[in-house]
N, C-alpha and C positions, 0 to 999 in steps of 0.2 A: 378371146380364149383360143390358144394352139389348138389344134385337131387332138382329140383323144387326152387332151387334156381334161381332167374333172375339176367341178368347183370345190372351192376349199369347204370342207363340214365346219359349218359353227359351232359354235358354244353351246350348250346347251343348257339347259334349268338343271340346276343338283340334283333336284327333287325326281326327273328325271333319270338322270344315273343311278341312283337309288333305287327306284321301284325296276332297274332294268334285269329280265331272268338269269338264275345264275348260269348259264352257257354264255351268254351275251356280256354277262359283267366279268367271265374268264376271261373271254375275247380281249374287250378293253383293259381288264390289270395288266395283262401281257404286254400289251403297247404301253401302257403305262407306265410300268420298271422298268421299259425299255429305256423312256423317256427320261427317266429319272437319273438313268445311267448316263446317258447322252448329255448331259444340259452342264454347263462348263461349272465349276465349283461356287464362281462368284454369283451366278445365277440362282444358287440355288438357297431356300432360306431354308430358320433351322428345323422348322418342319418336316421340309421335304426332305433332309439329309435323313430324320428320325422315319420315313416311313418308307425311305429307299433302303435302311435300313432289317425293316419289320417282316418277318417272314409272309409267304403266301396267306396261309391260313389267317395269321391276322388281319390283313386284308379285304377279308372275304366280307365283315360286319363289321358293326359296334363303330366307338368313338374312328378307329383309324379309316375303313369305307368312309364315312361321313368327312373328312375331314379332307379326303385325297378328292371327293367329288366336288368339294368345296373349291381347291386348287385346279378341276377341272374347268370348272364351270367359271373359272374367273377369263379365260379366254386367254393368258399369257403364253408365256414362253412354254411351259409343261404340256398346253393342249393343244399346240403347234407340234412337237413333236411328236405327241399321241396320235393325230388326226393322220397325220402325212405318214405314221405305221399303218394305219388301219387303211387309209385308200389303197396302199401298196398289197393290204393282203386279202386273197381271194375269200376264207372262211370269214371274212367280216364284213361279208355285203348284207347281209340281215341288216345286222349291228349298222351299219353304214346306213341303209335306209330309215330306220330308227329315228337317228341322231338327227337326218335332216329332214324328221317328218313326216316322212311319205309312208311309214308304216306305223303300224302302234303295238306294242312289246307284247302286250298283252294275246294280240291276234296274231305273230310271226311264229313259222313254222315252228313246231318243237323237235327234237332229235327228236329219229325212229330208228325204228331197224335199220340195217345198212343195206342199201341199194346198189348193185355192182355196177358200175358205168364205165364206158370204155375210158374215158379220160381220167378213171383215178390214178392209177401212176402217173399221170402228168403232172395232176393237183398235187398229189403226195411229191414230186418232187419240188414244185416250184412253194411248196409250204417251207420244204426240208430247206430250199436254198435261200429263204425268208428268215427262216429262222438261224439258218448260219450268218446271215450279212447283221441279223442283230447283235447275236452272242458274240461276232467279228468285233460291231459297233462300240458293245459295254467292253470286253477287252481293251480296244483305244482309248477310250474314253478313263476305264482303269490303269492303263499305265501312264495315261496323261497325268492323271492325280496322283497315282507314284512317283513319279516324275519330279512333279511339283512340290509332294511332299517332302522328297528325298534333298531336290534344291532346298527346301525350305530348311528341313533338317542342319545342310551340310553352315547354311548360312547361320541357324543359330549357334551350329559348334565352334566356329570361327568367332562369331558374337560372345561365347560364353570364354575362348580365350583368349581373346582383346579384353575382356572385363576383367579376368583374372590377372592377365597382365598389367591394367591400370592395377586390379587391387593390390596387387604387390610391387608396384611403384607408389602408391598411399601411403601403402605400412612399412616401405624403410623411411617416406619423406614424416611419416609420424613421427618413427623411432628418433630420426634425427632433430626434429624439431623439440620432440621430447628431452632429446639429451641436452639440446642445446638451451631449455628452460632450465632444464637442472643447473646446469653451469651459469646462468644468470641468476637463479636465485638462490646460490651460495655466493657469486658474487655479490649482492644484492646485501645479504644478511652479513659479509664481511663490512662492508660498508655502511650499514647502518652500526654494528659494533663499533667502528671507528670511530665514528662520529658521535654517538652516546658515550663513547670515553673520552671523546675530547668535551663533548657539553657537559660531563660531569666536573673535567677537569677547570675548566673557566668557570662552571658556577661556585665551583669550591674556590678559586682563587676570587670572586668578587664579592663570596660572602666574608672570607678573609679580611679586602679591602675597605668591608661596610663597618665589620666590628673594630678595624683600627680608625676609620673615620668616627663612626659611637664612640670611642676611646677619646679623640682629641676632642667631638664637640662635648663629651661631658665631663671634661677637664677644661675647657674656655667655658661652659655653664658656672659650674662649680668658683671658676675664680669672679666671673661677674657675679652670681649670688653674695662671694662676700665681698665684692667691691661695695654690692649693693644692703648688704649684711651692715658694714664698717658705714657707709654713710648714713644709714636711716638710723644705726646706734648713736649718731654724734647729732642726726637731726632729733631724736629722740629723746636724747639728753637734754639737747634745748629748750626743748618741749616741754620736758619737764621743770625745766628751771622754769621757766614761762607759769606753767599751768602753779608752780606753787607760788611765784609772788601772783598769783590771780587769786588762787584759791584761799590768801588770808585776806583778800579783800572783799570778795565774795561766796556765798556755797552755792548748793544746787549739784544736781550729776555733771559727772564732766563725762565728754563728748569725746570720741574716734575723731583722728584728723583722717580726713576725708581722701580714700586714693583708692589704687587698687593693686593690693589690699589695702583699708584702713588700718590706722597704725594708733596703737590702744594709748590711753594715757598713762604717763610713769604710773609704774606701782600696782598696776593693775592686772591677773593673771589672766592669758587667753583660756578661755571656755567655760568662766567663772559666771556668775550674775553681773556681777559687776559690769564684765566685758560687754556682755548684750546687753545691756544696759545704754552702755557708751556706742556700741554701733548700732540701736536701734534710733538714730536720731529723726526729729523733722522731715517729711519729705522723704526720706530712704526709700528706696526699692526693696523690696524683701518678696524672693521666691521658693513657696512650701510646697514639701512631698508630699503631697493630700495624703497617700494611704499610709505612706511609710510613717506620718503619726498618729492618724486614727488607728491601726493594727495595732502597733504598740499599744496605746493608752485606752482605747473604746474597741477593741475588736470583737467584744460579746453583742455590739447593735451589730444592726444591718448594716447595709451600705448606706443607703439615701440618710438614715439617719446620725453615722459615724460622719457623712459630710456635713451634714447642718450642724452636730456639737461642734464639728472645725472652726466651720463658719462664723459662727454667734464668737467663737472666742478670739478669732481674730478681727472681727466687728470690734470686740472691748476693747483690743490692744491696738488696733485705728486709732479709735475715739481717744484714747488716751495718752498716746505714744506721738499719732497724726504721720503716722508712716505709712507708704503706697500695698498692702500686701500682696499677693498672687499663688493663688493654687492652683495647683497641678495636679488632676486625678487621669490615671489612666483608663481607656475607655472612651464610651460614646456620653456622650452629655445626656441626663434624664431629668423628667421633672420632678419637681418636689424641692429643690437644693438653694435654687434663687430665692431666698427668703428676705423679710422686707429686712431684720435686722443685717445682711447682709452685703447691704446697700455700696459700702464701704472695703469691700472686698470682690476683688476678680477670680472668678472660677472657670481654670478653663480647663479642658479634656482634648487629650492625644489621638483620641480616635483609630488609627491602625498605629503607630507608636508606641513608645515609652513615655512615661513621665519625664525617667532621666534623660534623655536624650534631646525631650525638649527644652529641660532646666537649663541643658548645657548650650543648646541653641541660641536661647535668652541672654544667655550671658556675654554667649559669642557674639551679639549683635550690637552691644550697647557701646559707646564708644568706651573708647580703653581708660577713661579718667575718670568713666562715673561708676560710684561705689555701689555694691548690691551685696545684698546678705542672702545666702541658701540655709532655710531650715532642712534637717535631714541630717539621719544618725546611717544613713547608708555609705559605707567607706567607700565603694567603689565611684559614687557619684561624690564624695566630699574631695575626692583626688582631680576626677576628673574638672571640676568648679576651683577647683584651688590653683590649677595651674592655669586658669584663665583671670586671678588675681582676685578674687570672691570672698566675702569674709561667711565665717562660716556660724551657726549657732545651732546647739542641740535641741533635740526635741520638749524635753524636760523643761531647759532651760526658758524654752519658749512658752511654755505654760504656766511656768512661773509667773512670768511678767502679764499673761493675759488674762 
């Protein structure tokens, strides 16, 4: 240690600065603000800003004393500058013994009267000159933060007109990209116009094309119908010559020549008795619209039992005819239906389906040469079975014969 150098004063306990008399805690606030003034901006937290702030008087107690002896007591940078005011000044040698010790706050002198001593104008100057080099200090130390702030300032306004100036390089690159949407999507909507007027214009010219093609193919229909009209009338005719030198040597029903359609025997009207008669031959396939006759004729029963009156009567017209039947009910398949008299008849159910849809299936499957009869008075399915070559017999008529 240099000659006349003093040891540095430690830290002390909070608890200590606190219970220190209020002469002695003047002493120290004073070093203290000084300190607070002095200690470079980045040093300082937001604390210490808040009580470098705070007037004397608040200082003096309460939350802010506590909190500044708090920062004292931590040994940092704040009580470094604190310490190195107080060795400097001559009225804080009390205080100065105190801190490191060697006296107890409780037992140090108190102010008295004032004692004249030759050296008070010396003290009183070198306080005066003490306290000039600090109030000099917080000035520097105040214009250094002016300084800084002013720097700081000038650079945000510089920052705030670079930004202004990006923002008004933004909003013409908007306005332009804006305008330049606009002008693609009126182009855009020109071109789709075009284009929906030309797809209007080729879908009108190929429905055009479809109803003159329907035109020629139902004009080559039409003549092959009567190509085929003109010869099943001359095969028909012979038929009938046939079937009457038969029929004076023989009786019995006479029989549909077998095709598709079956082609009735002279003399005989389509949809008569007679006719089903002649196409319910041996062996025939024959497929019924389960509900489309129960509705009509039994629609006061239930269901399970509109199916079994079906049933049992096309059982009798089996057994007596000896033709294949098949019903068709729509729906899921229930019990109660498979009845023993039934034995002789297939019942089957569409399940997510139609009826007609599977009558037409049926039809559709069979080869094109074997003959099949649809019972059903429903026009829209007697159309669709006709042009797949089906002969056709009414509901009526089928209950007649069963």
């Amino acid at each position: 240690m240099a000659d006349g150098e003093r040891p540095a004063i430690p830290a002390p306990d909070a608890a200590v600065l606190q219970d220190l008399p209020p002469d002695q805690w003047a002493v120290l606030l004073r070093h203290a603000r000084a300190a607070l003034h002095r200690l470079d901006e980045h040093r300082l937290t937001a604390r210490m800003v808040q009580l470098r702030a705070a007037p004397t008087g608040r200082l003096a107690g309460g939350r802010s004393r506590r909190d500044l002896c708090r920062l004292l007591a931590g040994g940092g940078a704040l009580w470094r500058e604190a310490a190195s005011g107080l060795q400097r000044d001559p009225e804080a040698r009390d205080l100065v013994a105190v801190l490191r010790g060697e006296a107890d706050p409780r037992t140090a002198p108190q102010p008295g009267p004032a004692e004249p001593a030759p050296d008070t104008a010396l003290r009183r100057d070198q306080r005066l000159r003490g306290r000039h080099r600090e109030l000099v200090d917080e000035r520097d130390a105040a214009r250094r933060r002016v300084a800084g702030l002013q720097a700081r300032l000038q650079a945000e306004h510089e920052r705030a007109a670079e930004l202004e100036r990006e923002l008004a390089e933004a909003t013409r690159e908007r306005d332009d990209l804006r305008a330049r949407m606009e002008q693609a999507r009126s182009a855009q909507d020109q071109a789709v116009e075009r284009a929906r007027r030309h797809r209007e214009a080729e879908l009108a010219e190929a429905r055009r094309q479809l109803r003159a093609l329907r035109r020629r193919e139902e004009e080559r229909r039409l003549r092959r119908q009567r190509r085929q009209e003109a010869r099943r009338a001359a095969e028909q005719r012979e038929a009938d010559q046939t079937a009457a030198r038969r029929k004076g040597r023989r009786g019995g029903v006479r029989r549909a020549t077998p095709g598709r359609p079956s082609r009735l025997p002279p003399g005989v009207a389509p949809g008569t008795l007679e006719a089903a008669q002649a196409l319910l031959a041996p062996g025939r396939r024959v497929l019924v619209d389960g509900y489309n006759v129960t509705r009509q004729h039994r629609d006061h029963l239930p269901l399970e039992q509109q199916r079994a009156w079906l049933a049992a009567r096309l059982a009798t017209l089996a057994a007596r005819t000896r033709v294949r039947p098949t019903v068709v009910f729509d729906g899921d398949a229930s019990t109660g239906t498979h009845l023993a008299s039934a034995r002789k008849v297939r019942l089957e159910f569409t399940a997510g389906g139609t009826a007609d849809d599977a009558i037409v299936a049926v039809v559709a499957s069979l080869p094109p040469d074997e003959p099949v009869v649809v019972v059903t008075d429903d026009r829209e399915l007697a159309e669709r079975v006709a042009r797949l070559g089906a002969d056709l017999v009414a509901t009526r008529t089928l209950l007649q014969l069963g």
